[in-house]
N, C-alpha and C positions, 0 to 999 in steps of 0.2 A: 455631575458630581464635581463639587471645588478640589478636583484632585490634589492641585501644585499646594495652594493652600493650607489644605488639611496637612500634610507631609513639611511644605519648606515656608510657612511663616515670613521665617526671618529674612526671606530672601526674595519672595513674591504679594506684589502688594495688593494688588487686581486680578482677578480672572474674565475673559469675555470667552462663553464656551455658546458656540455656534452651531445649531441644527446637529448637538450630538444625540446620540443615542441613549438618551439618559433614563427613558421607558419605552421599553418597544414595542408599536401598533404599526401595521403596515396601512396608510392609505392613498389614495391614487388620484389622478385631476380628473378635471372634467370639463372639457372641452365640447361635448357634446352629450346630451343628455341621454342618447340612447346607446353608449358606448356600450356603459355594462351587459347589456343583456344579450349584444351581439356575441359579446367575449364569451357569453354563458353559453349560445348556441355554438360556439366556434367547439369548448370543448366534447359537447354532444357529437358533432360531425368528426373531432379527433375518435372519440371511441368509436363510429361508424367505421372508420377509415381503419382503425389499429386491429378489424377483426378478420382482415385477411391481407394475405401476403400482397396480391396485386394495391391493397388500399394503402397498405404502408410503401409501398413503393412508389405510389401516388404521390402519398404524403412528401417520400424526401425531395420527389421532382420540384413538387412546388416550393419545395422553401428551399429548393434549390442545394442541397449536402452533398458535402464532396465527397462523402463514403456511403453512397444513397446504395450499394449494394449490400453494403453490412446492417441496414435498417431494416430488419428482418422480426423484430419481434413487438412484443407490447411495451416492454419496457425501455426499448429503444423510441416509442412515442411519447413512454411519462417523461422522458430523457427532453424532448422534444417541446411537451410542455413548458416544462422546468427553463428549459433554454428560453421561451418567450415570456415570460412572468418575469423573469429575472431583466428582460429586456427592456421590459415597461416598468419595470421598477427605475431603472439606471434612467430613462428615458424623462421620467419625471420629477428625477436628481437633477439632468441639466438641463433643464427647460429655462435658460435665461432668455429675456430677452435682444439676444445680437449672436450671432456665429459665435461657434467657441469649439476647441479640439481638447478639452479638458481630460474626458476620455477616449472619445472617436470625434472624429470632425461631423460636425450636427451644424443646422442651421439656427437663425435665431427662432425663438418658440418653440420647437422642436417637436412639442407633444399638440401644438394646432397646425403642425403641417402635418403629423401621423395621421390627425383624424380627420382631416380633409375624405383620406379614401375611404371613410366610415361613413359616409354621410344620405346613404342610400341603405333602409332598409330592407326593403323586397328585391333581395339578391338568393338563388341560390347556392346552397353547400359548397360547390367547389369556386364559384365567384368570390363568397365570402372568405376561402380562407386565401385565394390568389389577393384581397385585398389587404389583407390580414400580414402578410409577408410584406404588401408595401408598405405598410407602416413600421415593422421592425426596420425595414431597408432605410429608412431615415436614420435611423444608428449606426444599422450595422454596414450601412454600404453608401452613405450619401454621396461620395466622389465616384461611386459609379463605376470603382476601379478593381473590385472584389470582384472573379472567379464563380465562388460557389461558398459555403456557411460549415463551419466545424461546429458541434454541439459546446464544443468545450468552450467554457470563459476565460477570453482573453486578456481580462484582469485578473482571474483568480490565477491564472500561468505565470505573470508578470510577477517580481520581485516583491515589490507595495503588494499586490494582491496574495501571496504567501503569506508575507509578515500578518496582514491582516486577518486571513482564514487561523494562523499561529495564535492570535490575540483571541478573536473570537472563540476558539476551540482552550483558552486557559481563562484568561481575565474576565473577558467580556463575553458574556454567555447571553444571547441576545434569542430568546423564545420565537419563533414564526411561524404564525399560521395563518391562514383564511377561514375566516366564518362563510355560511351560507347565503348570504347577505351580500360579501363581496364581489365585484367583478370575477376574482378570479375560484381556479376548483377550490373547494370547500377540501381544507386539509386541517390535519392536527398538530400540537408539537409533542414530539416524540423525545423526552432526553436519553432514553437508551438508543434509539437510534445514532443519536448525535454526538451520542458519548461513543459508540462503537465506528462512527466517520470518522472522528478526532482520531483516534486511534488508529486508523487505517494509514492516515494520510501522515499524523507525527510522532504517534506510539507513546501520544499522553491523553488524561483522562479532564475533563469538565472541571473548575470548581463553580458550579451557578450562582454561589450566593457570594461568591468573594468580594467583586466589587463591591455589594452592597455594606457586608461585613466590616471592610476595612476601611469605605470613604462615608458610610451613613446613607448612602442612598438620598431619596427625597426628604428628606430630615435638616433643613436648613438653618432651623434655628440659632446657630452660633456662626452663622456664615455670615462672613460680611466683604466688601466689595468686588460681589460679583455679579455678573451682566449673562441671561439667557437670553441668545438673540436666535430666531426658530424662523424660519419663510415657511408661510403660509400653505404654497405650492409642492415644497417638499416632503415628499413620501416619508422620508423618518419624523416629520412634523407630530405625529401620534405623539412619539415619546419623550417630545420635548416639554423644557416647565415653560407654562405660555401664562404663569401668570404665578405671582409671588407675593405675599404677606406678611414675610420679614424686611426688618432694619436690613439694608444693606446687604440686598439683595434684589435686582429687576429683570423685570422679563421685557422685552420687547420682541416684537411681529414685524417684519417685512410682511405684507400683506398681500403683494406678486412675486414672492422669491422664492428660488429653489434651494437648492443645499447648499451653504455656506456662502449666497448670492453678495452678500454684504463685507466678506470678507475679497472680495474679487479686486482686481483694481479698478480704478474709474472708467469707466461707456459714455460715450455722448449717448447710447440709446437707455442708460440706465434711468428705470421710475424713480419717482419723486419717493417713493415710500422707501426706496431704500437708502436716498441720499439722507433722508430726515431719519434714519436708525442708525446712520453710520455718524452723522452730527451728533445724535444722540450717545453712541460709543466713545466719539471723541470726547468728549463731554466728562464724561464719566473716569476713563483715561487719564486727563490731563488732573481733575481733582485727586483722584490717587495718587498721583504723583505727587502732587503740591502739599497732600497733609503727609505723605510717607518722608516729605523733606522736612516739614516744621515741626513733626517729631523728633526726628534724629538733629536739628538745628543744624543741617546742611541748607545750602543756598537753594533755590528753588531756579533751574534753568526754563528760563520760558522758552515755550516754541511760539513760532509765530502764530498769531493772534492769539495765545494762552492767557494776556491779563486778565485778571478777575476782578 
């Protein structure tokens, strides 16, 4: 959505809006071809495990919880799930190619070192889900230096991570589910549920349609110089515009990039796709400038290599 745009005109001349969230479909890499289906039997072997005390107690062992005595019920495993979903989601946001502590210190590729321990089928139940832990541990513990696992998200505790759950739960009302198709459990969205979380957590209510309401949603017909730039890799990739049909308005693909890969600053390991999207950016960048000046008949500052 050209937010700034739509609102400040006079005052913003360009937009590049990068891997946002602009329709939401959750989808996930794929590193290995048989990933999904292990994930599928992973949660089967959860419900085996979640239907007795000694199984949940199993369960906290292996994924290693620091409050492995208070994991005592069922819904202390859908907690459990939740926590891993949410893992590989985040896992397959920084999948760049080089080291990076963006949000936890991960190595580079992150999501083909996780599934390296996935690479053997004919494992059983509790092998599987012992590998299953080493592929979150690429996130959540790569320096080796973590103890034991809190269910709780360390971003959504953190500052950014409030303000963001605050957005989501007013502005950005962002739908999530899995279909039956997906790697992960097959869930629905629920907005009274999500309307009575908001509320738990800020003691305000949803508005779901506002963004769309107030910025036009996918409606771009009078938008003009804006750049959707989406990495291919990136789990919110679903709801990115990957492709455009107005004046003055483009879409481009990082083709190996995760979330906002292009917006990073320069890697000696970074791919060719995304140097030739961010060329492309610049590109686009420096012409907005140059006509927002020979409109107003201000002088045009070049930046280095800017002549045209």
């Amino acid at each position: 959505m050209p937010v700034h745009l739509v609102h400040y005109p006079s005052n913003v001349h360009g937009l590049l809006f990068v891997n946002g969230e602009k329709q939401v479909e959750f989808s996930f890499f794929k590193a290995v071809y048989f990933f999904s289906s292990l994930w599928l039997w992973e949660f089967v072997y959860f419900q085996f495990f979640a239907c007795s005390a000694e199984g949940r107690l199993d369960l906290a062992k292996m994924f290693r919880l620091c409050n492995e005595t208070q994991f005592t019920s069922k819904k202390n495993v859908t907690q459990l799930v939740n926590w891993l979903t949410d893992i590989y989601g985040t896992l397959a946001m920084v999948n760049y190619p080089y080291a990076t502590e963006f949000l936890k210190p991960v190595p580079a590729w992150p999501v083909k070192v996780a599934c390296q321990f996935l690479n053997d089928t004919e494992v059983g139940e509790t092998e599987l889900l012992h590998r299953i832990y080493s592929t979150i541990s690429i996130y959540t513990n790569f320096t080796g230096k973590k103890s034991c696992n809190l269910l709780e998200n360390d971003y959504g505790n953190s500052v950014d991570g409030k303000l963001w759950d605050y957005q989501a739960c007013t502005e950005m009302v962002m739908p999530m589910c899995n279909t039956k198709d997906s790697m992960f459990e097959q869930s629905d969205w629920n907005l009274t549920e999500f309307s009575d979380e908001c509320f738990e957590k800020f003691k305000v209510r949803p508005r779901p349609d506002w963004a769309i309401i107030n910025y036009g949603g996918r409606k771009l017909e009078s938008a003009t110089n804006v750049v959707f730039s989406n990495g291919w890799l990136d789990p919110w990739r679903g709801g990115g515009i990957v492709n455009s049909h107005f004046r003055g308005v483009a879409a481009l693909i990082v083709e190996d990039g995760a979330h906002h890969y292009d917006l990073r600053g320069s890697n000696s390991a970074d791919t060719a796709s995304v140097q030739t999207v961010r060329l492309l950016e610049l590109g686009f960048i420096r012409k907005w400038i140059k006509n927002s000046s020979l409109r107003q008949n201000r002088p045009f500052y070049y930046m280095k290599g800017n002549a045209e």
